[in-house]
N, C-alpha and C positions, 0 to 999 in steps of 0.2 A: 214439771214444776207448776205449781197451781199457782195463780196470783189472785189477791184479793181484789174483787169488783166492788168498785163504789156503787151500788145501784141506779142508775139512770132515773128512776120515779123516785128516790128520797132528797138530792140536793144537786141534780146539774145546775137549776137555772143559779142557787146562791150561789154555789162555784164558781160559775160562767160570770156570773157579776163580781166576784171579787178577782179574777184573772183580767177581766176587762178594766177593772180598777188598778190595782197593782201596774200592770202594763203600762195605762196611760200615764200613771204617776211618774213611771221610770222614763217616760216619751220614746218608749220602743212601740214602731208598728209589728202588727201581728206577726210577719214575715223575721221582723230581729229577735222575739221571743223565740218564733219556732225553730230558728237556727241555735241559738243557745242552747234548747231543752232537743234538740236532735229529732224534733216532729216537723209536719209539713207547714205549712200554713193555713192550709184549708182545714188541718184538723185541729190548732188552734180557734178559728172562725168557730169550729162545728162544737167546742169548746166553750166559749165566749157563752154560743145562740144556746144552750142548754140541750144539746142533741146526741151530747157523747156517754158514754159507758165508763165513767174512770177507772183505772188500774190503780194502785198506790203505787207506784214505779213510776205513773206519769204524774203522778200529784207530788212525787220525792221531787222529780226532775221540774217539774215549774217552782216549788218552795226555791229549789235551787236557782232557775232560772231569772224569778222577780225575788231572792232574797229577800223570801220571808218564810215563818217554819211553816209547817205541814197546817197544825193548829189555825193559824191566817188565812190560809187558801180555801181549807173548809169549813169556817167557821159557819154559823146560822144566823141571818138579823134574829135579832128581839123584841117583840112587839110588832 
């Protein structure tokens, strides 16, 4: 089974900031997200810092976890 990689050098850190955004709005610490979305919490943290490699499997499972779509989690600022 192949899965699609997010590339690490086009958009961890926007990711990473809008997981860390999301999260806090819901006032789950990293450890209640990562149990939701079935990840650690240090690979949340490594999530957040901009140092992770995303899968679309784990981007489906945080849309799911902070309830919000796919589109949300990887959006781009503008400007």
């Amino acid at each position: 089974m192949i899965e699609t990689v997010i590339w690490h050098s086009l958009l961890p850190v926007t990711i990473g900031e809008n997981i860390r955004k999301f999260r806090k709005e819901l006032k789950l610490s990293q450890f209640d997200l990562a149990k939701k979305c079935n990840f650690s919490n240090y690979m949340i943290s490594k999530m957040e810092r901009g140092k992770h490699d995303f899968r679309i499997t784990e981007i489906e499972k945080l849309s799911f976890g902070l309830n919000k779509n796919i589109n949300q989690i990887i959006a781009i600022k503008q400007g």
